[in-house]
C-alpha positions, 0 to 999 in steps of 0.5 A: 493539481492546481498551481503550487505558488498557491497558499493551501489550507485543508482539516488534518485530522479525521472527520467526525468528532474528536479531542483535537481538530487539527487545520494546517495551512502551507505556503509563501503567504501561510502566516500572513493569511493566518495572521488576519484570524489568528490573535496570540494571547501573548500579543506577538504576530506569528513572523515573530514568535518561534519556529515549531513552538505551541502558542496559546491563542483565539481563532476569530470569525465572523459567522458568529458576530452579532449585528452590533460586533459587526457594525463594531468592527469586533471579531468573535472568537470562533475557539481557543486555540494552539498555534505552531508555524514552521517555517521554510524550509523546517516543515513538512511540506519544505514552504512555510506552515502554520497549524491551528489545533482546536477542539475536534468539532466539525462545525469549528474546523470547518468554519477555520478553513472557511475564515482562512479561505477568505482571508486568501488561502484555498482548499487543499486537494487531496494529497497535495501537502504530500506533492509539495513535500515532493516537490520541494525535496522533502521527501523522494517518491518511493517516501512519498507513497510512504506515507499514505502506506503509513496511514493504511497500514493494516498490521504491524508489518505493512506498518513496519514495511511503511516505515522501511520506505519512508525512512529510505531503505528502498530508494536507498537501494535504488539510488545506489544501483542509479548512481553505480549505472550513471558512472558506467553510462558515463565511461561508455559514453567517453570512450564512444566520444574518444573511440578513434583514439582506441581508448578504453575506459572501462574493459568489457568484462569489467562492464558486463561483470558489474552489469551482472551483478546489478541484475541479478539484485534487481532481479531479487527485488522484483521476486520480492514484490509478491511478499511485500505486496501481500504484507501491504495489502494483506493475504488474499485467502479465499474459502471454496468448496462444494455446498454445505461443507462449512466454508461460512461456519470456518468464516465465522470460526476464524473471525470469532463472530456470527458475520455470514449465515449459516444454513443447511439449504444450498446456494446460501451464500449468494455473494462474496463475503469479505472479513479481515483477521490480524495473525501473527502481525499480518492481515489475512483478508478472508473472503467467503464464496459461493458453493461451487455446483451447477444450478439454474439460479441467475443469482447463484450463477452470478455469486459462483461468477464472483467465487471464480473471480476471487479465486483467480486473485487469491494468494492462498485457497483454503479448500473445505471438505466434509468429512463426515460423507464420503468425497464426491466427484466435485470434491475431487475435481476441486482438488484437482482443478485448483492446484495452481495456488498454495493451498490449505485443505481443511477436514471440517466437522471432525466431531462427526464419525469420519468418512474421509481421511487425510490420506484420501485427500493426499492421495489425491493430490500426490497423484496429480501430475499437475500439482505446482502448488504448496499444500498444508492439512488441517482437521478441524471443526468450525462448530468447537473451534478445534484447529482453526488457530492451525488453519490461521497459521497455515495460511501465513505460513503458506503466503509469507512463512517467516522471511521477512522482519523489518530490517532484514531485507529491502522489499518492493510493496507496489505494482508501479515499483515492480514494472519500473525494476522489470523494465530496468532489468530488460534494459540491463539484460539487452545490454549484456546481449549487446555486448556479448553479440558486439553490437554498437557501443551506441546501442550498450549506452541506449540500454543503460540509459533506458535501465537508468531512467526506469530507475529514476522514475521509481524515486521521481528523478525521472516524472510525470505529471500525469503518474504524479496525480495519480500518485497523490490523488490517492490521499486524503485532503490535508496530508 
Protein backbone atom coordinates (compact mmCIF):
# COMPACT_ATOMS: atom_id res chain seq x y z
CA UNK A 1 0.00 0.00 0.00
CA UNK A 2 1.21 3.59 -0.58
CA UNK A 3 2.43 5.96 2.44
CA UNK A 4 -0.23 6.40 5.21
CA UNK A 5 0.87 10.21 5.86
CA UNK A 6 -1.16 10.67 2.37
CA UNK A 7 -4.61 12.40 2.16
CA UNK A 8 -6.98 9.78 0.33
CA UNK A 9 -10.11 9.94 -1.24
CA UNK A 10 -12.19 7.22 -2.67
CA UNK A 11 -16.62 6.57 -3.96
CA UNK A 12 -18.06 4.92 -0.88
CA UNK A 13 -21.22 3.74 -1.85
CA UNK A 14 -21.81 1.11 -5.11
CA UNK A 15 -21.24 1.92 -8.41
CA UNK A 16 -23.90 2.33 -10.63
CA UNK A 17 -26.99 4.56 -10.08
CA UNK A 18 -28.50 5.46 -6.92
CA UNK A 19 -30.48 8.18 -4.47
CA UNK A 20 -27.15 9.16 -2.84
CA UNK A 21 -23.30 8.93 -3.88
CA UNK A 22 -21.21 8.96 -1.06
CA UNK A 23 -17.19 10.46 -1.29
CA UNK A 24 -15.12 10.03 1.63
CA UNK A 25 -11.97 11.74 2.03
CA UNK A 26 -9.25 10.83 5.22
CA UNK A 27 -6.19 12.23 6.68
CA UNK A 28 -4.17 15.18 8.04
CA UNK A 29 -5.04 17.48 4.98
CA UNK A 30 -8.88 15.97 4.55
CA UNK A 31 -10.77 19.48 5.29
CA UNK A 32 -8.32 21.95 3.89
CA UNK A 33 -8.26 19.95 0.49
CA UNK A 34 -12.05 19.55 0.73
CA UNK A 35 -12.33 23.15 1.47
CA UNK A 36 -10.80 24.54 -2.24
CA UNK A 37 -14.24 22.61 -3.82
CA UNK A 38 -16.38 22.72 -1.11
CA UNK A 39 -18.59 25.97 -0.22
CA UNK A 40 -21.00 25.73 2.80
CA UNK A 41 -24.27 27.72 2.40
CA UNK A 42 -23.96 28.67 5.58
CA UNK A 43 -20.73 30.80 4.76
CA UNK A 44 -18.57 28.62 7.62
CA UNK A 45 -15.13 26.74 6.41
CA UNK A 46 -15.35 23.39 7.47
CA UNK A 47 -12.44 23.78 10.47
CA UNK A 48 -15.20 25.74 11.74
CA UNK A 49 -18.36 23.94 11.57
CA UNK A 50 -19.17 20.90 14.17
CA UNK A 51 -17.91 17.51 14.37
CA UNK A 52 -20.17 14.62 12.86
CA UNK A 53 -23.08 17.30 11.67
CA UNK A 54 -24.74 17.28 8.25
CA UNK A 55 -24.06 20.90 6.36
CA UNK A 56 -26.08 21.88 3.39
CA UNK A 57 -23.67 22.84 0.85
CA UNK A 58 -22.20 23.03 -3.64
CA UNK A 59 -19.33 20.99 -4.73
CA UNK A 60 -17.71 23.27 -7.12
CA UNK A 61 -15.67 22.12 -10.55
CA UNK A 62 -14.15 23.15 -13.14
CA UNK A 63 -15.20 20.55 -15.90
CA UNK A 64 -18.44 22.29 -16.37
CA UNK A 65 -17.21 25.94 -16.56
CA UNK A 66 -17.75 27.98 -19.75
CA UNK A 67 -14.77 29.84 -21.14
CA UNK A 68 -16.29 33.19 -19.78
CA UNK A 69 -16.51 31.58 -15.55
CA UNK A 70 -12.99 30.45 -16.44
CA UNK A 71 -11.67 33.76 -17.77
CA UNK A 72 -13.97 34.90 -14.42
CA UNK A 73 -12.43 33.12 -12.11
CA UNK A 74 -15.94 31.52 -11.16
CA UNK A 75 -16.50 27.93 -10.03
CA UNK A 76 -19.65 26.06 -11.16
CA UNK A 77 -21.23 23.88 -8.90
CA UNK A 78 -20.89 20.52 -9.82
CA UNK A 79 -24.28 19.18 -6.91
CA UNK A 80 -25.80 20.20 -3.81
CA UNK A 81 -24.43 18.52 -1.66
CA UNK A 82 -24.21 17.51 2.52
CA UNK A 83 -20.98 17.69 3.99
CA UNK A 84 -20.18 16.03 7.43
CA UNK A 85 -16.20 16.19 8.99
CA UNK A 86 -15.27 14.00 11.55
CA UNK A 87 -12.61 14.93 13.07
CA UNK A 88 -9.16 12.79 14.91
CA UNK A 89 -9.46 10.89 16.56
CA UNK A 90 -13.93 10.66 16.32
CA UNK A 91 -13.92 9.07 12.87
CA UNK A 92 -13.52 5.72 11.30
CA UNK A 93 -10.37 5.81 10.19
CA UNK A 94 -8.93 7.62 13.61
CA UNK A 95 -7.48 10.73 11.01
CA UNK A 96 -9.73 13.44 10.30
CA UNK A 97 -12.81 12.79 7.75
CA UNK A 98 -14.61 14.45 5.49
CA UNK A 99 -17.69 13.03 3.67
CA UNK A 100 -19.60 14.57 0.67
CA UNK A 101 -23.16 13.01 0.02
CA UNK A 102 -24.67 14.01 -3.24
CA UNK A 103 -26.90 12.69 -5.69
CA UNK A 104 -26.00 8.94 -6.89
CA UNK A 105 -24.78 9.56 -10.14
CA UNK A 106 -21.50 8.09 -11.63
CA UNK A 107 -20.47 10.83 -13.68
CA UNK A 108 -21.03 13.42 -10.51
CA UNK A 109 -19.10 11.31 -7.70
CA UNK A 110 -16.68 10.42 -10.28
CA UNK A 111 -15.99 14.05 -11.07
CA UNK A 112 -15.63 14.78 -6.93
CA UNK A 113 -12.95 12.61 -6.68
CA UNK A 114 -11.41 13.99 -9.50
CA UNK A 115 -11.80 17.81 -8.13
CA UNK A 116 -10.28 16.45 -4.74
CA UNK A 117 -7.33 14.68 -6.55
CA UNK A 118 -6.45 17.89 -7.93
CA UNK A 119 -7.11 19.84 -5.26
CA UNK A 120 -4.29 17.40 -3.36
CA UNK A 121 -5.76 14.01 -2.18
CA UNK A 122 -4.98 10.70 -4.23
CA UNK A 123 -7.35 7.67 -5.12
CA UNK A 124 -7.59 5.38 -2.03
CA UNK A 125 -6.49 1.58 -2.52
CA UNK A 126 -8.59 -0.85 -1.78
CA UNK A 127 -9.21 -1.61 1.59
CA UNK A 128 -7.20 1.28 3.01
CA UNK A 129 -9.74 3.29 4.98
CA UNK A 130 -9.95 -0.12 6.75
CA UNK A 131 -5.89 -0.37 7.28
CA UNK A 132 -5.85 3.33 8.61
CA UNK A 133 -8.51 2.25 11.16
CA UNK A 134 -5.97 -0.66 12.02
CA UNK A 135 -3.40 1.11 12.23
CA UNK A 136 -4.48 4.01 14.18
CA UNK A 137 -6.10 1.61 16.69
CA UNK A 138 -9.64 1.86 15.81
CA UNK A 139 -10.09 -1.24 15.30
CA UNK A 140 -7.74 -4.98 15.90
CA UNK A 141 -7.33 -7.26 13.05
CA UNK A 142 -9.86 -9.81 13.92
CA UNK A 143 -12.54 -6.37 13.42
CA UNK A 144 -10.84 -5.29 10.81
CA UNK A 145 -11.66 -8.66 8.77
CA UNK A 146 -14.97 -7.92 10.36
CA UNK A 147 -15.98 -5.52 8.52
CA UNK A 148 -15.68 -6.83 4.84
CA UNK A 149 -17.50 -10.16 6.43
CA UNK A 150 -20.09 -7.50 7.19
CA UNK A 151 -20.13 -6.30 3.51
CA UNK A 152 -20.33 -10.17 2.16
CA UNK A 153 -22.61 -11.55 4.65
CA UNK A 154 -24.70 -13.82 2.94
CA UNK A 155 -27.43 -14.64 5.65
CA UNK A 156 -28.59 -13.74 8.91
CA UNK A 157 -26.02 -15.58 10.48
CA UNK A 158 -22.69 -15.06 8.54
CA UNK A 159 -24.26 -11.23 9.28
CA UNK A 160 -24.75 -12.26 12.93
CA UNK A 161 -21.19 -13.88 12.92
CA UNK A 162 -19.77 -10.71 11.52
CA UNK A 163 -20.95 -8.50 14.11
CA UNK A 164 -19.86 -10.92 17.13
CA UNK A 165 -16.09 -10.16 15.70
CA UNK A 166 -16.54 -6.85 14.80
CA UNK A 167 -17.86 -5.92 18.14
CA UNK A 168 -14.88 -7.92 19.82
CA UNK A 169 -16.19 -11.09 20.93
CA UNK A 170 -13.42 -13.02 19.23
CA UNK A 171 -10.33 -10.95 20.01
CA UNK A 172 -11.98 -10.85 23.32
CA UNK A 173 -11.35 -14.08 23.96
CA UNK A 174 -7.87 -13.99 22.44
CA UNK A 175 -6.64 -11.07 24.29
CA UNK A 176 -7.46 -12.68 27.36
CA UNK A 177 -5.68 -16.30 26.79
CA UNK A 178 -2.60 -13.49 25.47
CA UNK A 179 -2.90 -11.61 28.58
CA UNK A 180 -3.05 -14.76 30.91
CA UNK A 181 0.22 -16.40 28.59
CA UNK A 182 2.15 -12.96 29.04
CA UNK A 183 1.78 -13.28 32.90
CA UNK A 184 2.95 -16.82 32.84
CA UNK A 185 5.91 -15.89 30.39
CA UNK A 186 6.72 -13.30 32.83
CA UNK A 187 7.09 -15.71 36.24
CA UNK A 188 9.13 -18.07 34.08
CA UNK A 189 11.31 -16.05 32.99
CA UNK A 190 12.09 -14.09 36.45
CA UNK A 191 12.60 -17.42 37.96
CA UNK A 192 15.36 -18.31 34.85
CA UNK A 193 16.85 -14.79 35.94
CA UNK A 194 16.83 -15.58 39.71
CA UNK A 195 17.39 -19.56 39.12
CA UNK A 196 20.49 -19.51 41.42
CA UNK A 197 18.76 -18.13 44.06
CA UNK A 198 16.34 -21.54 43.81
CA UNK A 199 13.26 -19.10 43.75
CA UNK A 200 10.09 -20.27 42.47
CA UNK A 201 7.50 -17.86 41.16
CA UNK A 202 5.05 -19.94 40.14
CA UNK A 203 4.93 -24.06 41.22
CA UNK A 204 5.09 -26.57 38.13
CA UNK A 205 1.71 -27.85 38.60
CA UNK A 206 0.22 -24.60 39.16
CA UNK A 207 2.01 -23.75 35.53
CA UNK A 208 0.92 -26.81 33.64
CA UNK A 209 -2.79 -26.97 35.14
CA UNK A 210 -3.28 -23.55 33.66
CA UNK A 211 -1.44 -24.57 30.53
CA UNK A 212 -3.95 -27.31 30.35
CA UNK A 213 -6.60 -25.54 30.81
CA UNK A 214 -5.54 -22.96 28.17
CA UNK A 215 -5.33 -25.60 25.48
CA UNK A 216 -8.04 -27.27 26.04
CA UNK A 217 -10.06 -23.83 24.81
CA UNK A 218 -7.98 -23.47 22.16
CA UNK A 219 -8.50 -26.46 21.11
CA UNK A 220 -12.31 -25.71 21.10
CA UNK A 221 -11.99 -22.78 19.17
CA UNK A 222 -10.00 -24.62 16.41
CA UNK A 223 -13.03 -27.49 16.32
CA UNK A 224 -15.09 -24.41 15.93
CA UNK A 225 -13.71 -23.36 12.72
CA UNK A 226 -15.41 -25.79 10.43
CA UNK A 227 -19.14 -24.19 11.63
CA UNK A 228 -18.08 -20.74 11.24
CA UNK A 229 -16.31 -21.21 8.12
CA UNK A 230 -19.60 -22.82 6.71
CA UNK A 231 -21.79 -20.34 8.49
CA UNK A 232 -19.54 -17.41 6.74
CA UNK A 233 -19.34 -18.89 3.69
CA UNK A 234 -22.40 -20.99 3.36
CA UNK A 235 -22.72 -25.00 3.03
CA UNK A 236 -20.78 -26.36 0.20
CA UNK A 237 -23.59 -29.04 -0.94
CA UNK A 238 -22.81 -30.81 -4.00
CA UNK A 239 -25.69 -33.08 -5.85
CA UNK A 240 -24.15 -36.30 -7.39
CA UNK A 241 -25.62 -39.34 -9.00
CA UNK A 242 -25.36 -41.45 -12.07
CA UNK A 243 -27.07 -40.01 -15.39
CA UNK A 244 -30.74 -39.27 -15.71
CA UNK A 245 -31.98 -39.68 -11.87
CA UNK A 246 -32.84 -36.13 -11.38
CA UNK A 247 -30.13 -34.40 -9.82
CA UNK A 248 -30.81 -30.60 -12.37
CA UNK A 249 -34.53 -31.23 -11.59
CA UNK A 250 -34.02 -31.14 -7.34
CA UNK A 251 -31.75 -28.25 -8.42
CA UNK A 252 -34.42 -26.46 -9.98
CA UNK A 253 -36.89 -27.78 -7.38
CA UNK A 254 -34.75 -26.73 -4.56
CA UNK A 255 -34.15 -23.13 -6.32
CA UNK A 256 -37.76 -22.51 -7.06
CA UNK A 257 -36.47 -21.77 -10.79
CA UNK A 258 -35.85 -23.50 -14.20
CA UNK A 259 -31.78 -22.46 -13.67
CA UNK A 260 -30.17 -25.93 -15.29
CA UNK A 261 -31.65 -28.16 -18.39
CA UNK A 262 -33.36 -30.88 -17.90
CA UNK A 263 -33.27 -33.64 -20.34
CA UNK A 264 -33.49 -37.50 -20.59
CA UNK A 265 -30.12 -37.49 -23.08
CA UNK A 266 -27.26 -38.47 -20.74
CA UNK A 267 -24.05 -36.34 -20.32
CA UNK A 268 -26.43 -33.00 -20.26
CA UNK A 269 -24.79 -31.46 -17.99
CA UNK A 270 -21.52 -30.95 -18.88
CA UNK A 271 -20.08 -28.35 -16.17
CA UNK A 272 -20.79 -27.33 -12.62
CA UNK A 273 -23.56 -25.40 -11.83
CA UNK A 274 -23.65 -23.11 -9.00
CA UNK A 275 -27.01 -21.52 -7.25
CA UNK A 276 -27.39 -20.54 -3.81
CA UNK A 277 -30.57 -20.85 -1.54
CA UNK A 278 -31.23 -19.00 2.05
CA UNK A 279 -32.73 -21.86 4.76
CA UNK A 280 -33.45 -21.23 8.05
CA UNK A 281 -30.81 -18.29 8.04
CA UNK A 282 -28.11 -19.95 6.54
CA UNK A 283 -26.94 -20.19 2.79
CA UNK A 284 -26.80 -23.53 1.27
CA UNK A 285 -24.50 -22.88 -1.77
CA UNK A 286 -25.72 -25.83 -4.24
CA UNK A 287 -23.65 -27.08 -6.76
CA UNK A 288 -24.94 -29.37 -9.82
CA UNK A 289 -22.66 -32.13 -11.26
CA UNK A 290 -22.21 -34.10 -14.04
CA UNK A 291 -23.69 -37.52 -14.36
CA UNK A 292 -20.81 -39.85 -12.96
CA UNK A 293 -20.21 -42.80 -15.90
CA UNK A 294 -17.78 -43.57 -18.12
CA UNK A 295 -17.52 -42.04 -21.43
CA UNK A 296 -15.30 -41.26 -24.25
CA UNK A 297 -16.41 -37.49 -24.60
CA UNK A 298 -13.62 -35.09 -23.95
CA UNK A 299 -16.27 -32.55 -22.57
CA UNK A 300 -17.99 -34.84 -20.53
CA UNK A 301 -14.70 -36.14 -18.90
CA UNK A 302 -13.85 -32.77 -18.23
CA UNK A 303 -17.35 -31.80 -16.19
CA UNK A 304 -17.07 -35.33 -14.43
CA UNK A 305 -13.35 -33.93 -13.46
CA UNK A 306 -14.87 -30.97 -12.15
CA UNK A 307 -17.77 -33.16 -10.25
CA UNK A 308 -14.92 -34.89 -8.70
CA UNK A 309 -13.17 -31.66 -7.57
CA UNK A 310 -16.40 -30.60 -6.03
CA UNK A 311 -16.91 -33.36 -4.26
CA UNK A 312 -13.82 -33.22 -2.63
CA UNK A 313 -14.90 -29.61 -1.07
CA UNK A 314 -18.20 -30.37 -0.27
CA UNK A 315 -19.36 -30.04 3.23
CA UNK A 316 -22.78 -32.25 2.59
CA UNK A 317 -23.41 -34.44 -0.54
CA UNK A 318 -26.82 -34.89 -1.42
CA UNK A 319 -26.99 -38.54 -3.48
CA UNK A 320 -29.85 -38.66 -5.79
CA UNK A 321 -31.53 -42.23 -6.85
CA UNK A 322 -34.10 -43.31 -9.27
CA UNK A 323 -36.43 -45.12 -7.72
CA UNK A 324 -38.64 -45.93 -10.02
CA UNK A 325 -35.56 -48.65 -11.91
CA UNK A 326 -33.96 -51.23 -9.78
CA UNK A 327 -30.27 -49.85 -8.22
CA UNK A 328 -27.47 -50.28 -10.56
CA UNK A 329 -23.81 -51.35 -9.89
CA UNK A 330 -23.12 -47.49 -9.86
CA UNK A 331 -25.77 -46.56 -7.46
CA UNK A 332 -24.25 -48.89 -5.15
CA UNK A 333 -20.54 -48.05 -5.85
CA UNK A 334 -21.45 -44.21 -5.14
CA UNK A 335 -23.17 -45.25 -2.10
CA UNK A 336 -20.23 -46.99 -0.92
CA UNK A 337 -17.16 -44.76 -2.48
CA UNK A 338 -18.45 -41.53 -1.00
CA UNK A 339 -18.92 -42.06 2.38
CA UNK A 340 -16.43 -40.11 3.99
CA UNK A 341 -18.75 -36.86 4.15
CA UNK A 342 -22.32 -36.22 5.81
CA UNK A 343 -24.61 -37.44 3.29
CA UNK A 344 -28.25 -36.74 2.34
CA UNK A 345 -29.82 -39.81 0.28
CA UNK A 346 -32.82 -38.50 -1.71
CA UNK A 347 -35.27 -41.11 -3.37
CA UNK A 348 -36.28 -39.11 -6.43
CA UNK A 349 -39.69 -39.58 -8.51
CA UNK A 350 -41.41 -40.99 -5.94
CA UNK A 351 -44.93 -40.56 -7.99
CA UNK A 352 -43.55 -43.26 -10.40
CA UNK A 353 -44.36 -47.23 -9.07
CA UNK A 354 -41.34 -47.91 -6.57
CA UNK A 355 -38.27 -50.30 -7.39
CA UNK A 356 -36.28 -49.34 -4.56
CA UNK A 357 -36.90 -48.86 -0.83
CA UNK A 358 -35.33 -46.84 1.68
CA UNK A 359 -34.50 -50.02 3.13
CA UNK A 360 -32.38 -50.73 0.17
CA UNK A 361 -30.38 -47.83 0.21
CA UNK A 362 -29.73 -48.50 4.30
CA UNK A 363 -28.81 -51.82 4.03
CA UNK A 364 -26.21 -50.47 1.81
CA UNK A 365 -24.96 -48.14 4.07
CA UNK A 366 -25.42 -49.98 7.21
CA UNK A 367 -23.00 -52.67 5.77
CA UNK A 368 -20.33 -50.64 4.83
CA UNK A 369 -17.76 -51.29 7.26
CA UNK A 370 -16.17 -48.07 5.95
CA UNK A 371 -19.03 -45.66 6.62
CA UNK A 372 -17.64 -42.20 8.89
CA UNK A 373 -20.41 -40.48 7.57
CA UNK A 374 -23.71 -38.92 8.97
CA UNK A 375 -26.73 -39.86 6.73
CA UNK A 376 -30.18 -38.37 6.39
CA UNK A 377 -33.16 -40.06 3.73
CA UNK A 378 -35.44 -38.29 2.10
CA UNK A 379 -38.18 -39.71 -0.49
CA UNK A 380 -39.25 -36.95 -2.62
CA UNK A 381 -40.20 -35.81 -6.25
CA UNK A 382 -38.45 -33.02 -7.98
CA UNK A 383 -41.29 -33.02 -10.63
CA UNK A 384 -44.44 -32.17 -7.60
CA UNK A 385 -42.15 -30.47 -5.04
CA UNK A 386 -42.89 -33.11 -2.46
CA UNK A 387 -40.00 -33.34 0.42
CA UNK A 388 -37.54 -30.93 -1.25
CA UNK A 389 -38.39 -28.53 1.88
CA UNK A 390 -37.16 -32.24 3.98
CA UNK A 391 -33.95 -32.18 1.50
CA UNK A 392 -33.33 -28.24 2.71
CA UNK A 393 -33.55 -28.94 6.02
CA UNK A 394 -31.52 -32.01 6.04
CA UNK A 395 -28.65 -30.60 4.50
CA UNK A 396 -28.40 -27.54 7.68
CA UNK A 397 -29.09 -30.14 9.75
CA UNK A 398 -26.42 -32.21 8.74
CA UNK A 399 -23.70 -29.04 8.37
CA UNK A 400 -24.41 -27.13 11.37
CA UNK A 401 -27.67 -28.56 13.03
CA UNK A 402 -28.90 -26.04 15.52
CA UNK A 403 -25.44 -25.25 17.99
CA UNK A 404 -25.09 -22.20 16.95
CA UNK A 405 -26.98 -18.68 17.55
CA UNK A 406 -25.36 -15.41 18.16
CA UNK A 407 -24.24 -14.93 21.40
CA UNK A 408 -23.89 -18.53 22.54
CA UNK A 409 -20.41 -19.21 21.88
CA UNK A 410 -17.40 -17.50 20.27
CA UNK A 411 -16.74 -19.13 16.59
CA UNK A 412 -13.44 -19.07 14.75
CA UNK A 413 -14.73 -18.04 10.46
CA UNK A 414 -11.44 -17.83 8.65
CA UNK A 415 -8.52 -20.25 7.80
CA UNK A 416 -5.76 -17.33 8.75
CA UNK A 417 -7.36 -17.62 12.47
CA UNK A 418 -7.55 -21.38 12.48
CA UNK A 419 -3.56 -22.04 11.67
CA UNK A 420 -2.48 -19.08 13.91
CA UNK A 421 -4.63 -21.19 17.22
CA UNK A 422 -3.26 -24.31 15.98
CA UNK A 423 0.16 -23.06 15.97
CA UNK A 424 -0.54 -21.66 19.61
CA UNK A 425 -1.66 -24.94 20.42
CA UNK A 426 1.45 -26.87 19.34
CA UNK A 427 3.44 -24.29 21.01
CA UNK A 428 1.31 -24.78 24.17
CA UNK A 429 1.47 -28.73 23.87
CA UNK A 430 5.55 -28.54 23.58
CA UNK A 431 5.41 -26.62 26.57
CA UNK A 432 3.58 -29.39 28.64
CA UNK A 433 6.12 -32.10 27.33
CA UNK A 434 8.89 -29.96 28.24
CA UNK A 435 7.80 -29.81 31.51
CA UNK A 436 6.85 -32.95 32.21
CA UNK A 437 10.12 -34.28 30.39
CA UNK A 438 12.15 -31.53 32.69
CA UNK A 439 13.71 -29.88 29.80
CA UNK A 440 15.25 -26.51 30.28
CA UNK A 441 13.32 -23.79 31.60
CA UNK A 442 14.57 -21.93 28.52
CA UNK A 443 13.09 -24.16 26.42
CA UNK A 444 9.09 -23.74 28.48
CA UNK A 445 9.59 -19.78 27.99
CA UNK A 446 10.57 -20.51 24.02
CA UNK A 447 7.35 -22.37 23.59
CA UNK A 448 5.13 -19.73 25.29
CA UNK A 449 6.70 -17.15 23.61
CA UNK A 450 5.93 -19.01 20.27
CA UNK A 451 2.12 -19.73 21.60
CA UNK A 452 2.07 -16.04 22.44
CA UNK A 453 3.10 -14.32 19.33
CA UNK A 454 0.75 -16.69 17.28
CA UNK A 455 -1.77 -15.22 19.47
CA UNK A 456 -0.92 -11.92 18.44
CA UNK A 457 -0.66 -11.94 15.12
CA UNK A 458 -4.48 -13.45 14.79
CA UNK A 459 -5.39 -9.74 16.47
CA UNK A 460 -2.37 -7.67 14.69
CA UNK A 461 -0.20 -7.03 17.79
CA UNK A 462 2.24 -9.30 16.35
CA UNK A 463 2.16 -7.94 11.96
CA UNK A 464 3.20 -8.40 8.92
CA UNK A 465 2.99 -6.28 6.18
CA UNK A 466 3.04 -8.67 3.60
CA UNK A 467 -0.47 -10.64 5.58
CA UNK A 468 -1.58 -7.01 5.98
CA UNK A 469 -1.84 -6.30 2.05
CA UNK A 470 -3.30 -9.37 1.88
CA UNK A 471 -5.86 -8.77 4.37
CA UNK A 472 -7.27 -5.47 2.83
CA UNK A 473 -6.61 -5.93 -0.76
CA UNK A 474 -9.57 -8.12 -0.17
CA UNK A 475 -11.91 -4.84 0.02
CA UNK A 476 -13.44 -2.62 -2.22
CA UNK A 477 -12.04 0.86 -2.93
CA UNK A 478 -13.60 3.37 -0.40
CA UNK A 479 -13.88 1.36 3.08
Amino acid sequence: MSALDDTICAVATPAGEGGVGIVRVSGSRALSITSTVVRLRCGKSLSAITSHQLYLGNFLSEHFQTHDQLKQGHATVLDEVLVVTMRTPRSYTGEDVVEVHGHGGPLIVQAMCEALIQAGARMAEPGEFTKRAFLNGRLDLTQAEAVLDTIQANSLHSLKLAQEHLQGGLSGVILGHRDELVKLLAHVEAGMDFGEEDIQFIEQTELQETLRTMLGAIEKLIESAQEGRIIREGIRTVILGRPNVGKSSVLNAILGIDRAIVSQIPGTTRDVLEESVMVEGVMIRLFDTAGLRETIDELEQEGMSRAEEAIHQADVLVMIFDRSQPLTQKDMDLIQEYNHKPRVMILNKDDLPHQISLKDIQKIVKHNKNNLSQTEYVQACALTGEGIDLVKRAVKKLAVGNRHEAGDSVLVSRLRHKILLQQSAEALHNALVAIHDTHSVECVALDLRMALDALGEIVGIVTNEDILDQIFREFCIGK
